[in-house]
Structure formats: structure tokens, C-alpha cells
C-alpha positions as CSV (number, residue, x, y, z in Angstrom):
1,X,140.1,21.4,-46.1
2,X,139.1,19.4,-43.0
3,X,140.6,15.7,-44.9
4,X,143.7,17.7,-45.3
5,X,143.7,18.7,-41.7
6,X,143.3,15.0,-40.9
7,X,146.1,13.5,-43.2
8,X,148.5,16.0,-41.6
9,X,147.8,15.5,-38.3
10,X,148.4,11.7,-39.1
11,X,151.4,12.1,-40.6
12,X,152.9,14.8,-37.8
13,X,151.9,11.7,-35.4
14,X,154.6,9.5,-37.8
15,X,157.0,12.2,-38.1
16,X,157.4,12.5,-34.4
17,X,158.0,8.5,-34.0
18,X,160.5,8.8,-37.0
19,X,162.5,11.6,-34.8
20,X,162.3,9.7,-31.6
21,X,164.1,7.1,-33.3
22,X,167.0,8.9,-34.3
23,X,167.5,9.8,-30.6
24,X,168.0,6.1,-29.8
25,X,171.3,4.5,-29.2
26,X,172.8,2.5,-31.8
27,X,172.1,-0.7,-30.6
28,X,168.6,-0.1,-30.7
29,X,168.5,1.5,-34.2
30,X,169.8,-1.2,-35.6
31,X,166.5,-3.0,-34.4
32,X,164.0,-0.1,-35.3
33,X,165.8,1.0,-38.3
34,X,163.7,-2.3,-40.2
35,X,160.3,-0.4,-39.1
36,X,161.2,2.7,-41.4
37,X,160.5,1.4,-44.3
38,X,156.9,0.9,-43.4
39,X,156.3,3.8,-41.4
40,X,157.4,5.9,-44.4
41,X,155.3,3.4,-46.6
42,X,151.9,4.7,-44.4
43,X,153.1,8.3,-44.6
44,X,152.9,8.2,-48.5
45,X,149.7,6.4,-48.6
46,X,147.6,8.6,-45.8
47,X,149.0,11.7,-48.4
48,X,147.2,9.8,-51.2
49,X,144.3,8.9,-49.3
50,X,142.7,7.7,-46.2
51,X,143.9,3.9,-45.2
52,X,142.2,0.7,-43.5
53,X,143.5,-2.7,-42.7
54,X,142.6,-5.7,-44.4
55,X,142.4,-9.6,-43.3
56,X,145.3,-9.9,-44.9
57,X,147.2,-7.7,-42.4
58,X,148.2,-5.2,-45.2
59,X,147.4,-1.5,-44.9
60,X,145.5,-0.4,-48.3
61,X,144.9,2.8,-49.9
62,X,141.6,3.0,-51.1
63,X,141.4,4.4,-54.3
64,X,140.6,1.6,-56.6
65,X,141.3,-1.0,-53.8
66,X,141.5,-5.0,-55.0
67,X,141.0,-7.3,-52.4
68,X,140.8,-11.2,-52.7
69,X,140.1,-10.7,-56.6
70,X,137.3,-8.7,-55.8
71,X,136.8,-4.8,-55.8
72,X,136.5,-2.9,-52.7
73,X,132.7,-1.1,-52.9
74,X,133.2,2.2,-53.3
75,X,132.3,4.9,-51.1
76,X,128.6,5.8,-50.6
77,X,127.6,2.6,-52.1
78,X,124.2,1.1,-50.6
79,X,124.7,-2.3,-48.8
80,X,122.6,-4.4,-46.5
81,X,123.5,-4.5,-43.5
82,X,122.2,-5.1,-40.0
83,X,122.5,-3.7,-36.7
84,X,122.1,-7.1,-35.3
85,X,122.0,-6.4,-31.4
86,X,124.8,-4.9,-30.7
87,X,125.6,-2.0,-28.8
88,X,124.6,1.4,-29.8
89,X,124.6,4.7,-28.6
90,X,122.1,7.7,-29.1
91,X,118.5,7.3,-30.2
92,X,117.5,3.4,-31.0
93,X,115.0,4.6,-33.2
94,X,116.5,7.4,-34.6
95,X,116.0,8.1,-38.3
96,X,119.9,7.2,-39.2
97,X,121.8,4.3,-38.5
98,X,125.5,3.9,-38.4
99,X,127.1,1.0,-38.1
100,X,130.5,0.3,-37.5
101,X,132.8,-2.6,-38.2
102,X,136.0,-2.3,-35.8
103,X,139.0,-3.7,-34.4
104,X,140.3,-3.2,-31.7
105,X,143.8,-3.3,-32.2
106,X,143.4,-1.7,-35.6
107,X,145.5,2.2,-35.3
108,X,143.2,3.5,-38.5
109,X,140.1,2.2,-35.7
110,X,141.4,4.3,-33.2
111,X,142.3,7.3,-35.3
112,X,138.6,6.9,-36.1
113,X,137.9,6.9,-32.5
114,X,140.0,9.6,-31.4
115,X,139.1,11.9,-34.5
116,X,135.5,11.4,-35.9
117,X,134.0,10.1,-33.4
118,X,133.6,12.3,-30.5
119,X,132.2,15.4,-33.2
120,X,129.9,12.9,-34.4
121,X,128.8,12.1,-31.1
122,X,128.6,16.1,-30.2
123,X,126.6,16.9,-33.8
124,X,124.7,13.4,-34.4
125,X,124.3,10.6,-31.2
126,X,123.9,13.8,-28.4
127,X,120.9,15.1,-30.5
128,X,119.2,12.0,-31.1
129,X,120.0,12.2,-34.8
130,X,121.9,9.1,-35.2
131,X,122.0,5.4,-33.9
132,X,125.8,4.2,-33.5
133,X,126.6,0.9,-33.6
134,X,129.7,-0.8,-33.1
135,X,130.1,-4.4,-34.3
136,X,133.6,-6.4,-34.3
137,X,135.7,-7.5,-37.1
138,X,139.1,-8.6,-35.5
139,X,141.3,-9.7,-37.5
140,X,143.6,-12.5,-37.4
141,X,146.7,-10.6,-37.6
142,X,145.8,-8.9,-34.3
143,X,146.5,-11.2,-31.2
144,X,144.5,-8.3,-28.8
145,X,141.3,-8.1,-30.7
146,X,139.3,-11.1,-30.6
147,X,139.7,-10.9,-26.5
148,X,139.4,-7.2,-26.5
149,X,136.1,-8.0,-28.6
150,X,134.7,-10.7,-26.0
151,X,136.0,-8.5,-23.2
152,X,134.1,-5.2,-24.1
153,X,130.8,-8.1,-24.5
154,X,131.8,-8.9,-21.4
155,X,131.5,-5.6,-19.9
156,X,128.4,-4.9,-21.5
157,X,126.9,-7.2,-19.1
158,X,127.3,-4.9,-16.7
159,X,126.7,-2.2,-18.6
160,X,129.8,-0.7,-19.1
161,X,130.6,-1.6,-22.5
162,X,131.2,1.6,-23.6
163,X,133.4,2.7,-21.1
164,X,135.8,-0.2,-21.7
165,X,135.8,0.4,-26.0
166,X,136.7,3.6,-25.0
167,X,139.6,2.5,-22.4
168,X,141.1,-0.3,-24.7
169,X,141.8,2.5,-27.4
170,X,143.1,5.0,-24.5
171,X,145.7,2.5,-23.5
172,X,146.8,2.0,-26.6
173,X,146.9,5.8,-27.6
174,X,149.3,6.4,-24.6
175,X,152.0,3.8,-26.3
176,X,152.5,5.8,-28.9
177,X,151.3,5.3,-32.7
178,X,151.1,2.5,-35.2
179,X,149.9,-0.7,-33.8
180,X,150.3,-1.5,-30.1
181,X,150.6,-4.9,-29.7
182,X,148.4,-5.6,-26.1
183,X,146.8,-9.7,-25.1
184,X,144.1,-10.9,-23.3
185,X,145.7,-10.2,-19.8
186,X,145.7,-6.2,-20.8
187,X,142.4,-6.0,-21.4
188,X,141.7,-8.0,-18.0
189,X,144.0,-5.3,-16.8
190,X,142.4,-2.5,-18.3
191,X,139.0,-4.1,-17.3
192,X,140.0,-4.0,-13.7
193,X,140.0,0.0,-13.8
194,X,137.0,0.7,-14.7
195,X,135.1,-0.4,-11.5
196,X,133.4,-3.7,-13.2
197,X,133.2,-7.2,-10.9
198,X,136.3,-9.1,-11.9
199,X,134.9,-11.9,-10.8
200,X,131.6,-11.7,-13.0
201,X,134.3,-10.5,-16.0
202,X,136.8,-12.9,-15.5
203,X,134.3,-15.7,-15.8
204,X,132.6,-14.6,-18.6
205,X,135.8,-14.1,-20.9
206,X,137.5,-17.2,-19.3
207,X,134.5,-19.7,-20.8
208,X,134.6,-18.2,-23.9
209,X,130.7,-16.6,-23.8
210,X,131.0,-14.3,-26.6
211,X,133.4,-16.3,-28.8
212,X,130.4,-16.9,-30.9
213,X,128.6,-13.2,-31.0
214,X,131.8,-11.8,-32.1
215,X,132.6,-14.4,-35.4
216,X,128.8,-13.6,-36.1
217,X,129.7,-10.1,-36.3
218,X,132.5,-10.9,-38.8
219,X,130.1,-13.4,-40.9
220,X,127.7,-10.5,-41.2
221,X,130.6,-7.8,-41.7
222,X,132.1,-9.5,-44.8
223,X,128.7,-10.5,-46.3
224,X,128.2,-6.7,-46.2
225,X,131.0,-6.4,-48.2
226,X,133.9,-5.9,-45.4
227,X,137.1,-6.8,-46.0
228,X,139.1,-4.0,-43.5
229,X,138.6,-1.9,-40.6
230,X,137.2,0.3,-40.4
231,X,134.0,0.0,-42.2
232,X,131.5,1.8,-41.6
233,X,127.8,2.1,-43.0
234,X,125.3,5.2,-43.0
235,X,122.1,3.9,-43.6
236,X,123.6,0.8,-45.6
237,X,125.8,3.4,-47.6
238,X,129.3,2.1,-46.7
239,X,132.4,4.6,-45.9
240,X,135.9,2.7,-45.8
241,X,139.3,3.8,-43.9
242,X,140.1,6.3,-41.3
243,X,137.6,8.7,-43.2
244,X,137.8,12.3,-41.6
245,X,134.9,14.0,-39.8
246,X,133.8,15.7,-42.8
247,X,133.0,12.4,-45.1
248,X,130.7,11.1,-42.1
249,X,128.8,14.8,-42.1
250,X,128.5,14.4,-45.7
251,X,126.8,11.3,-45.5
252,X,124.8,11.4,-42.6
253,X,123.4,14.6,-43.7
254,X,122.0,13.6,-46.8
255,X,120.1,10.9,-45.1
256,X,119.0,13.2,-42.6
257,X,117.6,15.6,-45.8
258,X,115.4,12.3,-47.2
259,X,111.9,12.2,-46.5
């Protein structure tokens, strides 16, 4: 019941975006009318099932997914993968881990964000039940990732990496649905308002400082078996797509109930 709740909401988001665009003069339809295609595309597939994006830049549904000539693991499968050191919330020894692999720039990452997350942080991070952590996987496709990925690194060094994750996807939210297309001198922007030194920032994402701690996290992510975002793993047991709240709880729990 709750998935359903999900893929509805997700589609009412497309629907609304479909209806703006008939309120637009001509000159402009002509222009958006080559988006519809797509946008009706996504509305099909998120009835079907939940979607991710792939390195390829093509939006999947993933029942019985192929990728690159190999087959997308299925849900719940056990994979291992590391935490590495990258940042988590809730309890670091807590007796689940969650990892996930993200883009920023990805609209099924930020559904995640805006949807799942913030119950699993009430039910799981808040009570010390869970370890969250959030490791990069930009893809290529997405000119805003890799310096919203060194950014948020960045901002971590002064200990608000957290605060800008969450402030890259709220940005982004505002503009609407889909993918918003944002560069490096957006996230310096959206940097700028949440009270870090732009000085320190500036020079850390200027000389590249992270470059390297962010393709690490995408070695390790497709070694895992990653080939889209969102990925996510519960205790090694890997969840794909924009999954709904429920999915996560499912998961999670189980783990929880292991001695």
C-alpha cells in the first residue's frame, strides 16, 4: 500500500509539469513539446516499478534490469561492500549499516531524499538503530555532480557536510521535477548560505582536494555491483531505485531481528 502511495505521488509530481506546459505560449511549446515523450516514458515505468539512473544516462525499470551485458543484482541480494570513511549519520557502531550510493543531480536520489529518508532517520539513525552512509556515484551525464560531490567533501571539513547534501537537493526540489541541470558555481552559491568560510571552501574545491575520494567511491560502488543511483545496501543486502519507505523497513528490520 505504502509503494503505491509512492508511485502516485511521483507520478501527480509529472502530471502537474505536464499541465504547466499546456499553459505555455506557443512559441515555447514548440520547444517543451520534445520533453513529453520522455516525461510520459517515466510515468509508465514508475507505474511498473521503482526507477534509477544508469551510467549510461538512461532511466531503467528494474524488474529484470540488463546492464552492460550483465544483470542487475536483484533486490536483497548480499554484496560486499564498505563504508570506507565516509560520512555517516546515527550510531557508528550501530548493529546495521546502510550505505548509500548517490548522485547528486540524480531526481530518483532526491525522491529518495525527500521521501525515505527523513522516516528512516525518525524510526532508524534518531534511535541509534542504524549507521547511514552516503558515498558518491556521479555520473557522467550529470555536469552538477562530481562538483556537488567535492563540494559537500568540502564542507565536511568544516563539518557541515550534511547540511550542504541536504541544501544541494533543496535547491533543486524548488526548480521543479525531473533533472535540474545546476554547475559548480551553484553549489559555490548554495555553499555560501549555509554559513561555511568561503574562503577555506573555495580553495578546497578550486585545487581539486577530493577529486580523488569521490572516483574511489565510484571504484568501490561498481565493484559492489552499482551500476545506477541510487543504490543502496542494508548490511551488504543491496536495494536499487527510488525504493519507497516500506522496502528500506523491510530490510532493515530483518537485520535488526538477527542475532
Amino acid at each position: 500500500m505504502e509503494e503505491q502511495k509512492f508511485l502516485e505521488k511521483e507520478v501527480s509530481h509529472l502530471e502537474k509539469q505536464l499541465e504547466s506546459v499546456k499553459d505555455e505560449p506557443k512559441s515555447r511549446f514548440d520547444k517543451t513539446k520534445l520533453i513529453l515523450p520522455g516525461a510520459i516514458l517515466v510515468a509508465a515505468l514508475l507505474i511498473s516499478g521503482s526507477l534509477f539512473y544508469t551510467r549510461t544516462g538512461a532511466s531503467k525499470n528494474l524488474a529484470g534490469t540488463n546492464i552492460g551485458g550483465q544483470q542487475a543484482p536483484q533486490a536483497g541480494a548480499k554484496v560486499n561492500v564498505s563504508a570506507d570513511d565516509d560520512p555517516f549519520l546515527g550510531k557508528e557502531k550501530a548493529k546495521v549499516t546502510v550505505i548509500e550510493f548517490s548522485d547528486f543531480e540524480c531526481p530518483f536520489c532526491r525522491s529518495f531524499w525527500r521521501d525515505s529518508l527523513p522516516q528512516l532517520k525518525k524510526d532508524y539513525i534518531d534511535t541509534g538503530k542504524i549507521k547511514f552512509v552516503y558515498r558518491d556515484y556521479p555520473l557522467d551525464f550529470h555536469p552538477g555532480a562530481k562538483p556537488a560531490a567535492e563540494g559537500a567533501e568540502c564542507a565536511r571539513d568544516q563539518d557541515k557536510f550534511w547540511e550542504l547534501h541536504d541544501k544541494i537537493f533543496q535547491e533543486q526540489d524548488k526548480q521543479g521535477q525531473g533533472t535540474i541541470q545546476f554547475g559548480k558555481s551553484d553549489v559555490v552559491k548554495w555553499a555560501s548560505q549555509i554559513g561555511l568560510n568561503m574562503g577555506q571552501f573555495n580553495q578546497c574545491l578550486d585545487s581539486g582536494k577530493y577529486k580523488a575520494e569521490v572516483e574511489k567511491d565510484i571504484t568501490d560502488g561498481t565493484a559492489a555491483g552499482v551500476s545506477g543511483t541510487p543504490s543502496t545496501f542494508v548490511n551488504g543486502r543491496i536495494l536499487v531505485g527510488a525504493q519507497p519507505y516500506s522496502s528500506f523497513k523491510a530490510l532493515i528490520d530483518e537485520e535488526l531481528s538477527k542475532k
